[in-house]
PyMOL CGO cylinders between C-alpha atoms (Angstrom):
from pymol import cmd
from pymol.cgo import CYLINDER

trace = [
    CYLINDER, -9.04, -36.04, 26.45, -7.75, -38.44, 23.71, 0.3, 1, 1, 1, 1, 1, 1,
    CYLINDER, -7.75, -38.44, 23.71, -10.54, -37.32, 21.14, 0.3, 1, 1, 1, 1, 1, 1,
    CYLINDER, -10.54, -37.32, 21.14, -9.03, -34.06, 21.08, 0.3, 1, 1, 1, 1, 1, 1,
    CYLINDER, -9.03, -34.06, 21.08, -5.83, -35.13, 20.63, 0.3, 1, 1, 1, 1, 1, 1,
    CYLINDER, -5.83, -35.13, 20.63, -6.48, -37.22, 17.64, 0.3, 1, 1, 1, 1, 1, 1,
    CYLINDER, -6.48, -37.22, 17.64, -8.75, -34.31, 16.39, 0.3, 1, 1, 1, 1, 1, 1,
    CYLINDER, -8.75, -34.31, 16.39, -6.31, -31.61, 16.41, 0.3, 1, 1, 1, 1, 1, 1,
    CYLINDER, -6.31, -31.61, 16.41, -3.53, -32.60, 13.77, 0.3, 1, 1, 1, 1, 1, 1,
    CYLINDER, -3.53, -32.60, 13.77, -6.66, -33.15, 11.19, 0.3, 1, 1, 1, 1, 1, 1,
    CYLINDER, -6.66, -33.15, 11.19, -7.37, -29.61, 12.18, 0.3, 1, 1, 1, 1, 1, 1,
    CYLINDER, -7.37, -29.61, 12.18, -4.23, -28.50, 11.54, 0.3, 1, 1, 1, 1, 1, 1,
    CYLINDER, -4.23, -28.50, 11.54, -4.03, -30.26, 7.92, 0.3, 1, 1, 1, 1, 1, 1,
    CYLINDER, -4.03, -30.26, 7.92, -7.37, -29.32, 7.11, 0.3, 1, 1, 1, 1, 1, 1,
    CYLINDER, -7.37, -29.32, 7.11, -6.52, -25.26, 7.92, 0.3, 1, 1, 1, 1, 1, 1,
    CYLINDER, -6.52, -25.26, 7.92, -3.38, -25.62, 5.79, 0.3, 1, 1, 1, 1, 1, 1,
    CYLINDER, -3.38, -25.62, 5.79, -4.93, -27.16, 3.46, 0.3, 1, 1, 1, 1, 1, 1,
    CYLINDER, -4.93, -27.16, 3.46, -7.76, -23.99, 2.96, 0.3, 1, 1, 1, 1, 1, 1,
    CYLINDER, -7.76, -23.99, 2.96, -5.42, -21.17, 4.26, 0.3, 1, 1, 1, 1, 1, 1,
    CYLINDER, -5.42, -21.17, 4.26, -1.61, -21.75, 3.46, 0.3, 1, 1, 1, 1, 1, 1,
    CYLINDER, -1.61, -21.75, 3.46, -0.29, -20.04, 0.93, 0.3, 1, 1, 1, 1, 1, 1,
    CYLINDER, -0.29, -20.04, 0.93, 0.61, -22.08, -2.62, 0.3, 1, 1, 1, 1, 1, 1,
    CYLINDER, 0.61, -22.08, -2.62, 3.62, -22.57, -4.20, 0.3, 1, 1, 1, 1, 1, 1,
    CYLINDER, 3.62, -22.57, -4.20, 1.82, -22.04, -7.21, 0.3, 1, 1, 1, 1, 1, 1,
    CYLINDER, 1.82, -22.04, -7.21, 0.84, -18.80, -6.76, 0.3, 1, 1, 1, 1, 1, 1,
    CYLINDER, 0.84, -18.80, -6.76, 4.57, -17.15, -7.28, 0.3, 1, 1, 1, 1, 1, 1,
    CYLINDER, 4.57, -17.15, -7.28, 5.44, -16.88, -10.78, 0.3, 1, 1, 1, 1, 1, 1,
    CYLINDER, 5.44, -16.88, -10.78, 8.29, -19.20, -11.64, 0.3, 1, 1, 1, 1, 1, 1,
    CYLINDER, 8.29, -19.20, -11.64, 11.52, -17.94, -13.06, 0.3, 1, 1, 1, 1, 1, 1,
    CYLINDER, 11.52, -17.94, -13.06, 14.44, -19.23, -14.50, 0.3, 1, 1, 1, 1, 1, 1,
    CYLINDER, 14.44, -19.23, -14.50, 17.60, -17.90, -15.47, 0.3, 1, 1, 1, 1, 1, 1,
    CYLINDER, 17.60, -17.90, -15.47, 19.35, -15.18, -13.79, 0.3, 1, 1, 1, 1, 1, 1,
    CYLINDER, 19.35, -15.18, -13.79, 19.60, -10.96, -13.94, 0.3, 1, 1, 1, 1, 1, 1,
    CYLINDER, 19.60, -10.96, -13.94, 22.95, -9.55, -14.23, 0.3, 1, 1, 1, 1, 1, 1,
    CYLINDER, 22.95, -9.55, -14.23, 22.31, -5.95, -12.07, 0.3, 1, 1, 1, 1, 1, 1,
    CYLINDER, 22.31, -5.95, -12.07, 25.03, -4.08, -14.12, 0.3, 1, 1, 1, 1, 1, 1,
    CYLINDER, 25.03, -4.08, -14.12, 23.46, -4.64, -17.80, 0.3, 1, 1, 1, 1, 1, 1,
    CYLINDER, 23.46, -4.64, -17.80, 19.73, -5.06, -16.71, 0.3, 1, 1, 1, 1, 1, 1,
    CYLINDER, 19.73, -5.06, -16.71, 17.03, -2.48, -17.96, 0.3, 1, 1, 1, 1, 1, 1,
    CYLINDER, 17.03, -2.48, -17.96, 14.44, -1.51, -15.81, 0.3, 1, 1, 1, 1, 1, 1,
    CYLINDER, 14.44, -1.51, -15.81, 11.66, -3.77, -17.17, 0.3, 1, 1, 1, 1, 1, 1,
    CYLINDER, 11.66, -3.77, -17.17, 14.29, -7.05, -17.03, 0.3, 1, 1, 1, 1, 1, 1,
    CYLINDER, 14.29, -7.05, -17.03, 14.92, -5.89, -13.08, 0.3, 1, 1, 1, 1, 1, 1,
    CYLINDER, 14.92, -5.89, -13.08, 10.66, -5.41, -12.88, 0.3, 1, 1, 1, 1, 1, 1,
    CYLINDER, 10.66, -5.41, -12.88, 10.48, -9.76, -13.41, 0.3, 1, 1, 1, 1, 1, 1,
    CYLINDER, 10.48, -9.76, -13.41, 12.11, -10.43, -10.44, 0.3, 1, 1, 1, 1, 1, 1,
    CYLINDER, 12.11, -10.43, -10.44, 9.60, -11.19, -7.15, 0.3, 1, 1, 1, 1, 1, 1,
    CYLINDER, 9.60, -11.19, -7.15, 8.72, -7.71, -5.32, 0.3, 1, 1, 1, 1, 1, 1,
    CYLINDER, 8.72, -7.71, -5.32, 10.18, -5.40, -7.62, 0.3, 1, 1, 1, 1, 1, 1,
    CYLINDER, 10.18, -5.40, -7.62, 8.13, -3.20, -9.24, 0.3, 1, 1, 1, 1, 1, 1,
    CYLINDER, 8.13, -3.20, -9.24, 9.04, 0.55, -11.05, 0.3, 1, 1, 1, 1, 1, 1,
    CYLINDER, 9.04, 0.55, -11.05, 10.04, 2.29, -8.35, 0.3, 1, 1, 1, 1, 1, 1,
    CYLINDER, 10.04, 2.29, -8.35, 12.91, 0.03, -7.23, 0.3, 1, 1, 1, 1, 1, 1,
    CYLINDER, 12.91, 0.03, -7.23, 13.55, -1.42, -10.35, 0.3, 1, 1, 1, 1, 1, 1,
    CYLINDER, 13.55, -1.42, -10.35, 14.77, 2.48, -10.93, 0.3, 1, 1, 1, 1, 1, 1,
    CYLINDER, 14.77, 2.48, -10.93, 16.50, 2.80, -7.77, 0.3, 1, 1, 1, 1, 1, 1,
    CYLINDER, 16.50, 2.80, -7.77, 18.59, -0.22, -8.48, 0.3, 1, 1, 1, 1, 1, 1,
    CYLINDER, 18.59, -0.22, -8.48, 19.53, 1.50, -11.91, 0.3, 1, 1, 1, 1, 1, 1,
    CYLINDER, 19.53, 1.50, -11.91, 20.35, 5.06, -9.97, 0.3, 1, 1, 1, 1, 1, 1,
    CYLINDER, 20.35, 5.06, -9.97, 22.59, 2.68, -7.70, 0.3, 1, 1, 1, 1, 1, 1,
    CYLINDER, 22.59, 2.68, -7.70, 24.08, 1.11, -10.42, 0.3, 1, 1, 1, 1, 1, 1,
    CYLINDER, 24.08, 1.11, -10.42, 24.64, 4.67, -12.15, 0.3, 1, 1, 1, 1, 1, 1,
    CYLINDER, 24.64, 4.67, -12.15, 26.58, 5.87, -8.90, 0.3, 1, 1, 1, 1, 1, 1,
    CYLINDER, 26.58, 5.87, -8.90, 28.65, 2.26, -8.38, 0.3, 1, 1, 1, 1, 1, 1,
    CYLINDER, 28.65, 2.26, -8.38, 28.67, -0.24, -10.39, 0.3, 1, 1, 1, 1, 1, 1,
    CYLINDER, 28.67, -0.24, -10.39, 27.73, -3.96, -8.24, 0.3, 1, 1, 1, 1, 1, 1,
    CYLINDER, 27.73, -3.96, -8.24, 30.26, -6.14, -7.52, 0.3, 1, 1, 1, 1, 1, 1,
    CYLINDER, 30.26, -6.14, -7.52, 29.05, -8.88, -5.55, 0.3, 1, 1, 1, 1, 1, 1,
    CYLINDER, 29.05, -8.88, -5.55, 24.97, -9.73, -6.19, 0.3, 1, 1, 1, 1, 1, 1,
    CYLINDER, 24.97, -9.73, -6.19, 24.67, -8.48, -2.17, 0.3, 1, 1, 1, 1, 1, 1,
    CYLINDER, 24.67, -8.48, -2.17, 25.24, -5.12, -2.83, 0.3, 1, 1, 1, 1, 1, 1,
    CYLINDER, 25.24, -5.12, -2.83, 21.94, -4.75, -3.53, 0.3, 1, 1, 1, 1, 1, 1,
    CYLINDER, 21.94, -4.75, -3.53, 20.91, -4.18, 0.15, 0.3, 1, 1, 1, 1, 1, 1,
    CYLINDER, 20.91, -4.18, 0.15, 22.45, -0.61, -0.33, 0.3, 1, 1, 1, 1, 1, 1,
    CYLINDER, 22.45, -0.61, -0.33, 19.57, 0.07, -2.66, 0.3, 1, 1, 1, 1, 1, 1,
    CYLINDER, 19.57, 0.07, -2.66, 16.52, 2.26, -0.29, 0.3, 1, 1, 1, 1, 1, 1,
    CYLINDER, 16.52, 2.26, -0.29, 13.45, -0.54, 0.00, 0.3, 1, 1, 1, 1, 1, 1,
    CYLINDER, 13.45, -0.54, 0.00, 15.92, -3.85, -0.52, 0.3, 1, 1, 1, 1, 1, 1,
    CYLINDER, 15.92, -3.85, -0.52, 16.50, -5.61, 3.05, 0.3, 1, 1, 1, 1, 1, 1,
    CYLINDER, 16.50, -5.61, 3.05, 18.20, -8.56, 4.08, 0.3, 1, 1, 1, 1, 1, 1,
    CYLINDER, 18.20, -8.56, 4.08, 15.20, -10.33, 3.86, 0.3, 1, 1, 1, 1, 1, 1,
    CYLINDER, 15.20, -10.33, 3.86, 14.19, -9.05, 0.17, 0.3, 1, 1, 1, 1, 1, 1,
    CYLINDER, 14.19, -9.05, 0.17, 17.99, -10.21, -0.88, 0.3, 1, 1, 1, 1, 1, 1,
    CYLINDER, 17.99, -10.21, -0.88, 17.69, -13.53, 0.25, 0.3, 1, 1, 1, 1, 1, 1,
    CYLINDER, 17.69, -13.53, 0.25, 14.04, -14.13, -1.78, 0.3, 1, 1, 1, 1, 1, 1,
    CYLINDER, 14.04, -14.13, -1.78, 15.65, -12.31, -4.86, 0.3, 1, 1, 1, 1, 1, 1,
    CYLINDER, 15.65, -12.31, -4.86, 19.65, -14.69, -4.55, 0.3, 1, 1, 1, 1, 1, 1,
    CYLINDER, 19.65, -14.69, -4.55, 19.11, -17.27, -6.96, 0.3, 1, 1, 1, 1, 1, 1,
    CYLINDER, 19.11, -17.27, -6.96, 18.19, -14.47, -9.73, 0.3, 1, 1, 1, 1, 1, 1,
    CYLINDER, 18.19, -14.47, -9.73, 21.12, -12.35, -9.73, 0.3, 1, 1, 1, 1, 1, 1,
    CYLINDER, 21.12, -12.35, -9.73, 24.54, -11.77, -11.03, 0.3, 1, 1, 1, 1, 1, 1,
    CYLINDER, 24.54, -11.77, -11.03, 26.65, -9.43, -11.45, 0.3, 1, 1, 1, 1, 1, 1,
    CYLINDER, 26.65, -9.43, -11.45, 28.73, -10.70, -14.81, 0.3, 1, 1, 1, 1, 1, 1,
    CYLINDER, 28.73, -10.70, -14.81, 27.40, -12.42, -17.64, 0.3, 1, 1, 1, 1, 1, 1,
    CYLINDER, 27.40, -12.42, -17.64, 23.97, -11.96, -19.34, 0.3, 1, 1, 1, 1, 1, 1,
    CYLINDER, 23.97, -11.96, -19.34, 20.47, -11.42, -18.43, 0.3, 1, 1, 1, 1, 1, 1,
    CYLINDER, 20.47, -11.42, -18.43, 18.36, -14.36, -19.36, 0.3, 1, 1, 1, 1, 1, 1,
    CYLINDER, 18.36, -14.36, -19.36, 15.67, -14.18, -17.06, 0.3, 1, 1, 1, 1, 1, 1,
    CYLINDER, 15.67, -14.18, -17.06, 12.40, -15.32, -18.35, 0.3, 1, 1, 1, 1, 1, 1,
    CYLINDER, 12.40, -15.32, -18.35, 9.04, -16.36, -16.54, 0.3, 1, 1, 1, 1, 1, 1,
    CYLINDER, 9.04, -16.36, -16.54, 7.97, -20.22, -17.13, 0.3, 1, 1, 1, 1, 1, 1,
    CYLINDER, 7.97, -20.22, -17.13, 5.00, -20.16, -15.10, 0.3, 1, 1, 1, 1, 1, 1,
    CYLINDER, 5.00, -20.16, -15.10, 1.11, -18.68, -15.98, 0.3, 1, 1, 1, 1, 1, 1,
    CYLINDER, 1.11, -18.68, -15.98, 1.60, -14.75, -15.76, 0.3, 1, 1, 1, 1, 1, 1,
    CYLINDER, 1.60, -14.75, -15.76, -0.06, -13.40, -12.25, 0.3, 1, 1, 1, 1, 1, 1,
    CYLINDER, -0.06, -13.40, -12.25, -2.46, -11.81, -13.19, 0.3, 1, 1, 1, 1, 1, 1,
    CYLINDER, -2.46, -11.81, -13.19, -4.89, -9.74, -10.09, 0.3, 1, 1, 1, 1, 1, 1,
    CYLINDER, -4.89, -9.74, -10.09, -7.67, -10.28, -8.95, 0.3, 1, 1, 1, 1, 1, 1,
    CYLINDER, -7.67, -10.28, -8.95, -10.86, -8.24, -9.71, 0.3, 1, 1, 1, 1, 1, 1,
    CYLINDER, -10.86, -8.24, -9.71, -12.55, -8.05, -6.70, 0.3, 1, 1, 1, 1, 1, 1,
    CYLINDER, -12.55, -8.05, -6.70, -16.03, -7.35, -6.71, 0.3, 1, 1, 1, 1, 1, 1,
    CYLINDER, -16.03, -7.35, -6.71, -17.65, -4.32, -5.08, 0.3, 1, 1, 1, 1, 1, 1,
    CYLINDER, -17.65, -4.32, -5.08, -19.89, -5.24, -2.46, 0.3, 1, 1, 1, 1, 1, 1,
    CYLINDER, -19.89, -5.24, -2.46, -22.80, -3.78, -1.70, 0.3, 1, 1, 1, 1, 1, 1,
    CYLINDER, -22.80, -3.78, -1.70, -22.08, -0.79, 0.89, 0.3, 1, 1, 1, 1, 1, 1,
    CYLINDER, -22.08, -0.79, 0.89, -24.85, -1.30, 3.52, 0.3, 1, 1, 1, 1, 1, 1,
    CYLINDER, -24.85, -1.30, 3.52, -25.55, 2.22, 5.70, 0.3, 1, 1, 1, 1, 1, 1,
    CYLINDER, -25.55, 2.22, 5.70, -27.24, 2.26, 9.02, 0.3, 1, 1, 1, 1, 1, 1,
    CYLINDER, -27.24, 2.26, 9.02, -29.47, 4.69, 9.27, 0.3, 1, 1, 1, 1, 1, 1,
    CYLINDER, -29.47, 4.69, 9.27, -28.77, 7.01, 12.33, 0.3, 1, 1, 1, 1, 1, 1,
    CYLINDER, -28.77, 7.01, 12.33, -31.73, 8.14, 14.42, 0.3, 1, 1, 1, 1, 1, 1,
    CYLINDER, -31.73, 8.14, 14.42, -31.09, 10.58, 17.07, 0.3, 1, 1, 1, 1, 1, 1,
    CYLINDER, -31.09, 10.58, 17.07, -33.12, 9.99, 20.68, 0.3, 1, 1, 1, 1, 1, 1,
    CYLINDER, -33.12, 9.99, 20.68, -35.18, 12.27, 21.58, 0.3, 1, 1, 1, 1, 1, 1,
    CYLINDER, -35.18, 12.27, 21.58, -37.29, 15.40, 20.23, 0.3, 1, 1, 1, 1, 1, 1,
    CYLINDER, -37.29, 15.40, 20.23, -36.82, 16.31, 16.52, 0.3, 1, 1, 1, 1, 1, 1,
    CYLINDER, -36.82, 16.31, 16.52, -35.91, 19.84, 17.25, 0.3, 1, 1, 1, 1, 1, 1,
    CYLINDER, -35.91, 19.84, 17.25, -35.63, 22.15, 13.67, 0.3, 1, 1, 1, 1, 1, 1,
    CYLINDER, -35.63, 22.15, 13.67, -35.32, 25.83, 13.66, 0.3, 1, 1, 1, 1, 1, 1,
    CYLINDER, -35.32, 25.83, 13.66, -34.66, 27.28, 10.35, 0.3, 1, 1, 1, 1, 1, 1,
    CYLINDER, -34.66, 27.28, 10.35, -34.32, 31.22, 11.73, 0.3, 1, 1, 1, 1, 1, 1,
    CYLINDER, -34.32, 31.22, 11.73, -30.39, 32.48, 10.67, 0.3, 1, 1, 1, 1, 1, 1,
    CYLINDER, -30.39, 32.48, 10.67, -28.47, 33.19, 13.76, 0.3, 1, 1, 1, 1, 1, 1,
    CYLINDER, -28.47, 33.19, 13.76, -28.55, 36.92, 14.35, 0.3, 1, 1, 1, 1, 1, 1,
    CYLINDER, -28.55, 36.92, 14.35, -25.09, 38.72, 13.92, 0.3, 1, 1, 1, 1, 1, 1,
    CYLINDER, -25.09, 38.72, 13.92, -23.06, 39.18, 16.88, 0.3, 1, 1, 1, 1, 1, 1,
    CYLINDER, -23.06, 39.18, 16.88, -23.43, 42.82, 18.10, 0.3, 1, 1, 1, 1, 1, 1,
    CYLINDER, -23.43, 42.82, 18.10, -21.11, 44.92, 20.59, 0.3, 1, 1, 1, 1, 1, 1,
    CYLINDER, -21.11, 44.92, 20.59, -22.93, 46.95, 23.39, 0.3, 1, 1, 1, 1, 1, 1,
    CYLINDER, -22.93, 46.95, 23.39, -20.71, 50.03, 22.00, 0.3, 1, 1, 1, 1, 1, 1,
    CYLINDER, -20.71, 50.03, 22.00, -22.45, 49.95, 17.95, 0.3, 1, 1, 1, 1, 1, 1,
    CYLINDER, -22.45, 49.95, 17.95, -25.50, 50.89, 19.41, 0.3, 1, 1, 1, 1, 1, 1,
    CYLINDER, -25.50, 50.89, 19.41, -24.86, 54.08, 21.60, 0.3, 1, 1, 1, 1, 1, 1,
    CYLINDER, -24.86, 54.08, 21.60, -22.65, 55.22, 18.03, 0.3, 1, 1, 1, 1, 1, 1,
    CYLINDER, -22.65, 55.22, 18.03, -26.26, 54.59, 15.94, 0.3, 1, 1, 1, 1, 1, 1,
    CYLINDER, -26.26, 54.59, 15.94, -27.65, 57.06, 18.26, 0.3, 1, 1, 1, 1, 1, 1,
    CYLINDER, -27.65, 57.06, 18.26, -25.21, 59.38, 18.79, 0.3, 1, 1, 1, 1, 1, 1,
    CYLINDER, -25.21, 59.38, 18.79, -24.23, 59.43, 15.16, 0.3, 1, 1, 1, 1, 1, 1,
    CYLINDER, -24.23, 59.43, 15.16, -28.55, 59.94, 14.48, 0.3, 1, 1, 1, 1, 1, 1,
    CYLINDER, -28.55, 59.94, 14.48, -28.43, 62.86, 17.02, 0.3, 1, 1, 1, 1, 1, 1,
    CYLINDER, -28.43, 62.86, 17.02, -25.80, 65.25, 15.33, 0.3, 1, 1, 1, 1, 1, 1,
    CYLINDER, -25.80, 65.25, 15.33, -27.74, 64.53, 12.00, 0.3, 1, 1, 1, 1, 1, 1,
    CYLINDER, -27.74, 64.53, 12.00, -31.50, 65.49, 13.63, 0.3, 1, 1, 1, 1, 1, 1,
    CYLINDER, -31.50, 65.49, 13.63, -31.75, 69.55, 13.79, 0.3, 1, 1, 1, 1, 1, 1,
]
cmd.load_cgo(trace, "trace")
């Protein structure tokens, strides 16, 4: 029982280690926004703001201008928890004079992989039959045929 309590905080280290997340992969900023004077593309730098909110902070700001940098929770797709991630970047007075300092982030190109298909084989007897279905008929379209062809026959 003591082996695998010794073993497990190596685990643990070793699994952070190959799955936490890096510090290095956020781009780092520095300097703030100011949300009343900010264009779209200065509001697009900041961490999880892309187009679309970048120009509903703008509409916001068009309809009321921000007074406190916490307003921004009444913009649709900013939470509490977006706010407190996005703090240290935003004013309301003074200038905008946020700049990246770290590498760009640039994606990923992910390779396609090769799409693999299993071939599906029904069980059984490989039944084909190539005849078209015949056209559903009502009992009452063949007494007319015959009736109509007796009035025309003298």
């Amino acid at each position: 029982m003591r082996r695998v309590l010794v073993r497990r905080p190596l685990l643990w280290a070793v699994g952070a280690l190959l799955f936490g997340t890096s510090a290095a992969a956020a781009p780092k900023l520095r300097g703030r926004v100011n949300l009343n004077t900010a264009t779209e593309a200065q509001l697009q730098l900041l961490p999880g703001i892309g187009p679309a909110t970048a120009a509903k902070i703008v509409e916001a700001r068009k309809a009321r201008r921000f007074t406190r940098p916490m307003e921004i929770v009444r913009v649709p797709g900013i939470g509490m928890k977006r706010f407190r991630a996005l703090e240290p970047y935003l004013a309301v007075e003074g200038p905008t004079d946020l700049e990246r300092i770290g590498p760009a982030k640039e994606k990923a190109v992910k390779k396609k992989a090769a799409k693999r298909y299993r071939v599906l084989r029904p069980k059984g007897p490989k039944i084909l039959d190539f005849r078209p279905p015949k056209p559903p008929t009502k009992r009452g379209d063949e007494e007319r045929e015959r009736a109509v062809a007796e009035r025309e026959s003298p």
